[in-house]
Structure formats: structure tokens, C-alpha cells
C-alpha positions as CSV (number, residue, x, y, z in Angstrom):
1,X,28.2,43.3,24.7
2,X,27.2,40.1,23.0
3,X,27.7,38.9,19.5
4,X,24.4,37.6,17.8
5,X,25.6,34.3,17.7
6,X,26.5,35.0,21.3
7,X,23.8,33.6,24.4
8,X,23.7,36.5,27.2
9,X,23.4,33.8,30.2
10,X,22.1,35.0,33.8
11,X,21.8,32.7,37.3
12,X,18.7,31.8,36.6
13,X,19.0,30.5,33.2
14,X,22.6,29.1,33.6
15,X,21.5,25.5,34.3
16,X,18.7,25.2,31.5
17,X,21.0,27.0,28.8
18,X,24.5,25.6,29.5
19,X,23.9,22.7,32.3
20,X,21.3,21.0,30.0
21,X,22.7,22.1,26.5
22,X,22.6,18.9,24.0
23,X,25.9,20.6,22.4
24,X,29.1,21.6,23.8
25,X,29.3,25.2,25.4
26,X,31.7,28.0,25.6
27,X,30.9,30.2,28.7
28,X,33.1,33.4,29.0
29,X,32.4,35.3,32.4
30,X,33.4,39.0,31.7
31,X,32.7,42.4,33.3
32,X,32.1,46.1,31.6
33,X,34.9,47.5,33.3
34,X,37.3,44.7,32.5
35,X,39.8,45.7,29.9
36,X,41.2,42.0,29.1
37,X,37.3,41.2,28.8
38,X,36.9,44.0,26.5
39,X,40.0,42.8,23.9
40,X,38.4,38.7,24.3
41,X,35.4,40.1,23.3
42,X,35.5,39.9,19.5
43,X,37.4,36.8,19.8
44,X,34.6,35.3,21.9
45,X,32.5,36.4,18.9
46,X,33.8,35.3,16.0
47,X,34.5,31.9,17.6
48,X,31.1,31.5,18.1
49,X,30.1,32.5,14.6
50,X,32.9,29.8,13.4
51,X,31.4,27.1,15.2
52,X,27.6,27.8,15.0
53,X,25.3,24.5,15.2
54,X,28.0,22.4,16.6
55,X,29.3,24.8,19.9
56,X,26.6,27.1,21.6
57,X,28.5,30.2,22.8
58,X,27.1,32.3,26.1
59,X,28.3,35.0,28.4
60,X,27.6,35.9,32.0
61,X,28.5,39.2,33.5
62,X,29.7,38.2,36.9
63,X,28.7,41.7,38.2
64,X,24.7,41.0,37.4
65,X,25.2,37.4,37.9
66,X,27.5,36.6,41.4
67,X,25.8,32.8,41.9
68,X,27.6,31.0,39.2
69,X,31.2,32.4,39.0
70,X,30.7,31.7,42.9
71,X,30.0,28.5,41.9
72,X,32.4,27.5,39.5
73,X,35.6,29.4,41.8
74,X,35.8,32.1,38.8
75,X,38.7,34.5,40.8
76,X,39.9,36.2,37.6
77,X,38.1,37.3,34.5
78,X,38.1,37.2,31.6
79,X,37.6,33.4,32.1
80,X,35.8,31.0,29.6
81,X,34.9,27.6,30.8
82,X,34.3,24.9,28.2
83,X,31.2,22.1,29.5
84,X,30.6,19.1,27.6
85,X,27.5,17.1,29.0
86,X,26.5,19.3,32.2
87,X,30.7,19.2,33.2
88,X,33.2,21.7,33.0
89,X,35.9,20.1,30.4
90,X,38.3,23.1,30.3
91,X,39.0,26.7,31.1
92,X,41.1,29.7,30.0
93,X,41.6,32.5,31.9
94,X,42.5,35.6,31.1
95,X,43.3,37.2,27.3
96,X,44.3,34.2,24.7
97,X,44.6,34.4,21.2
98,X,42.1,32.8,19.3
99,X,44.2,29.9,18.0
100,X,44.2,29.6,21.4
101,X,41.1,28.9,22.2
102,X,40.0,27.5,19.1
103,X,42.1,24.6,20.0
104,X,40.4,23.7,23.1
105,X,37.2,23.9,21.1
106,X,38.2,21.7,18.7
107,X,38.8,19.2,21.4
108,X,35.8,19.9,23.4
109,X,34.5,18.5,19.6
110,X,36.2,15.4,18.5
């Protein structure tokens, strides 16, 4: 469900992918069944195609993956969580336009 540009991210790899990640990342938490996950999708997608080599783009499915939304209080989905050096910076959730959320990544950037 994952653009190419797009990082499929599990428990286990969370910390090494996103935790340790010399750029910026965009994490969006998301579920099969979840309609408003299902419309942020292509968004999600083409965000991460806009900003390739300066944002690094990755989605865990909380149903595979229960650890890290545990971890990070995720209670609704979709939710994307913007980390800068290790730390979450920002967070959106549920369905946003892209402006949206291109704003906050232009922030997370400057």
C-alpha cells in the first residue's frame, strides 16, 4: 500500500529507519480497513515523491506493527508523525489536505 518512494516500516526496524535517520521523516500509521487511511494514501505518496533526498517517507501498519503506535500514544489513524533528529516535531491526525501537510514539512525543513 506503499508508494515506491514510500519506506514500509515494522517494530523492528522503526528505530534504525526513522529513530536514526540523518534526514527528516514523515511516518504515517495507517490500517487496510481504514477508510480516511485509504483517501491519505496518495497524498502520503506524492509528498514523498515531492520531497525525495531531503524527507524520507515511511509507513507502519499499526495492525502488524502494535509496539510503536503503543509507543508514540497513536489512538486515532490515519496519523503521521513528523521526527527530526530521533524526536517527534509534529503530528497530523486524521485526513488533511496536502497543503496541509506539506506545510508542516516545509517546517520540519527550514
Amino acid at each position: 500500500m506503499a508508494g515506491t518512494a514510500v519506506l514500509e516500516v515494522s517494530d523492528a526496524s522503526f528505530d534504525s529507519e526513522v529513530l536514526q535517520s540523518e534526514q527528516p521523516v514523515l511516518v504515517d500509521f495507517w490500517a487496510v480497513w481504514c477508510g480516511p487511511c485509504k483517501m491519505i494514501g496518495p497524498i502520503v505518496d506524492q509528498v514523498a515523491e515531492s520531497y525525495a533526498g531531503r524527507l524520507k517517507v515511511a509507513k507502519v501498519n499499526v495492525d502488524q506493527n502494535g509496539a510503536t503506535p503503543g509507543r508514540y500514544g497513536i489512538r486515532g489513524i490515519p496519523a503521521l508523525l513528523f521526527f527530526k533528529g530521533g524526536k517527534v516535531a509534529d503530528q497530523i491526525v486524521g485526513y488533511v489536505p496536502r497543503e496541509v501537510i506539506e506545510e508542516k514539512v516545509n517546517r520540519l525543513l527550514a
